[in-house]
C-alpha positions in Angstrom: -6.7 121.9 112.2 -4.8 118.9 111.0 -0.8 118.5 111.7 1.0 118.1 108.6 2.5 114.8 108.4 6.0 114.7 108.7 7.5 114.0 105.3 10.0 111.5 106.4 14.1 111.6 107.3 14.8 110.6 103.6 12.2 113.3 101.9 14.4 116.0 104.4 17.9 115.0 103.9 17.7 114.6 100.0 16.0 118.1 100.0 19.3 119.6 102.3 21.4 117.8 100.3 19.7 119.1 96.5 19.7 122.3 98.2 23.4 121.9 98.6 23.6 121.4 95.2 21.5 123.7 93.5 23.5 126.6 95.6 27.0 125.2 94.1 25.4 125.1 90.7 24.2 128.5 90.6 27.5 129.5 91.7 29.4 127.8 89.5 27.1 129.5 86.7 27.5 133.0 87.7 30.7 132.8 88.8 31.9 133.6 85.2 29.4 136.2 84.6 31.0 139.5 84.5 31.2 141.6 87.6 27.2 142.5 89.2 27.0 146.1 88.0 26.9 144.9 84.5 23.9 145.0 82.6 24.8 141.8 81.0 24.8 140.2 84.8 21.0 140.4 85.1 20.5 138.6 81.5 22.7 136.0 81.9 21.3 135.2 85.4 17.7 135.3 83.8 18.9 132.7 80.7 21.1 130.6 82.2 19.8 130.3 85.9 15.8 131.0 85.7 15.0 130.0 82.4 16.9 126.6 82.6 15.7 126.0 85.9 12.1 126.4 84.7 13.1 124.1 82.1 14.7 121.6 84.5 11.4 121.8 87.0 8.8 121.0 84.1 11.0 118.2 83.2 11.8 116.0 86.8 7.5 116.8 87.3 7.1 115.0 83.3 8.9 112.6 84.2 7.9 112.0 87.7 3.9 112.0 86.0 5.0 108.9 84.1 7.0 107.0 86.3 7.6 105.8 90.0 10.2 107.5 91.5 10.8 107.9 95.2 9.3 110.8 96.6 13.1 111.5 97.8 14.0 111.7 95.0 11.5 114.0 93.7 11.7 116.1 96.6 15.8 116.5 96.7 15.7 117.4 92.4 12.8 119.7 92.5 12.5 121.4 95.8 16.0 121.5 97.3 18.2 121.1 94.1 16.3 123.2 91.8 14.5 125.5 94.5 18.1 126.3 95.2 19.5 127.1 91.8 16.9 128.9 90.7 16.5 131.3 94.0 20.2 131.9 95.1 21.3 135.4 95.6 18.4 137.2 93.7 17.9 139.9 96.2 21.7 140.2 96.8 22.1 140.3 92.8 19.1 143.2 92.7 21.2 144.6 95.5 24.6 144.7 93.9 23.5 145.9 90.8 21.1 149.0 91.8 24.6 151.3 92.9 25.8 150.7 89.7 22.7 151.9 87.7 23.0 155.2 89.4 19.4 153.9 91.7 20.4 154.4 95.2 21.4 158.6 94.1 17.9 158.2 92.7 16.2 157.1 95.6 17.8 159.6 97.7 17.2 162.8 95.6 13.8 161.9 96.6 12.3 163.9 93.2 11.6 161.7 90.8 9.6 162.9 87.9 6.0 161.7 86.8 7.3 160.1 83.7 10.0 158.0 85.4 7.6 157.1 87.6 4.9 155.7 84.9 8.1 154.5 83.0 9.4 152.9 85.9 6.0 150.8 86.4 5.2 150.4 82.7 9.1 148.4 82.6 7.9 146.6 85.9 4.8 145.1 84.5 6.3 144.4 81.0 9.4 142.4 82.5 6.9 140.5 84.7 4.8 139.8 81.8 8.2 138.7 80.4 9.5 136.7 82.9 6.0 134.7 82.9 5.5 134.1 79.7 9.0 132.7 79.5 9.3 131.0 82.6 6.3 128.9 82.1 6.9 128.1 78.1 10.1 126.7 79.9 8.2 124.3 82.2 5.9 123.0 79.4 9.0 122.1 77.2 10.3 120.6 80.3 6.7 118.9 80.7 6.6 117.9 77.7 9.8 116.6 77.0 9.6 114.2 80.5 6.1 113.0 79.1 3.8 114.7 81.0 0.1 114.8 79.1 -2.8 116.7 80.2 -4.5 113.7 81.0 -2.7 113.2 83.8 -3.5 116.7 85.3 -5.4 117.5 88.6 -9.2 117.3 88.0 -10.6 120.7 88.6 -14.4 120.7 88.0 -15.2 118.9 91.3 -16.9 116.3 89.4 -14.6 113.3 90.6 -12.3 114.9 93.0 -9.2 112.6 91.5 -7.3 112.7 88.6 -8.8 112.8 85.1 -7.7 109.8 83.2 
């Protein structure tokens, strides 16, 4: 097996550096947001953090398909400053807010009902569904809007091995 080739000082420190950035964005957004064990918390963070950052990720790659930009640069916008802002403090968010929803008493009852469970996996699999479907409309408008066509997409057919153009 092949070593990976070392991306290059620039590639690393603008990816630090985006990350950096992307943290103090997030935190800057959601430092408004009323306190964790809202509701309203988890929605906000979803709109304002995920959504836009899917958004923000379809557009640097549209733009990116369609003109030269330094792979530094590319790398420090995409996966450090928006890798960042869009991951920040999920878990600790989930964390925070599962006291206030009454989840950890729940979880140490250790009885819960048949229909919570099935309701409990049916909200699961509908909010992923969700969260999918939105997330990814996101980073085609962002695609679309940095002028990214489908022409420029990966060839998959194993026919050329390239690029279909």
């Amino acid at each position: 097996m092949e070593r990976p080739r070392h991306p290059g000082w620039a590639v690393v420190g603008a990816v630090a550096a985006g990350g950096a950035i992307g943290t103090l964005l997030r935190w800057l957004l959601v430092a408004p947001v009323p306190e964790s064990g809202s509701p309203v918390a988890g929605w906000i963070t979803l709109g304002l953090v995920n959504l836009s950052g899917s958004f923000l990720l379809g557009l640097v790659a549209g733009i990116s398909s369609r003109r030269t930009l330094p792979r530094w640069l590319v790398a420090g916008l995409g996966v450090g400053m928006l890798g960042a802002y869009t991951s920040l403090s999920a878990v600790v968010l989930a964390a925070s807010v599962a006291p206030a929803f009454g989840v950890t008493e729940f979880i140490q009852t250790g009885s819960p009902s048949g229909f919570t469970l099935v309701a409990g996996l049916a909200g699961t699999l509908l909010a992923l569904a969700a969260g999918a479907t939105l997330g990814t409309a996101c980073a085609a408008a962002g695609l679309r809007l940095g002028g990214w066509s489908s022409d420029l997409a990966p060839d998959t057919s194993g026919s050329s091995g390239g690029h279909r153009r």
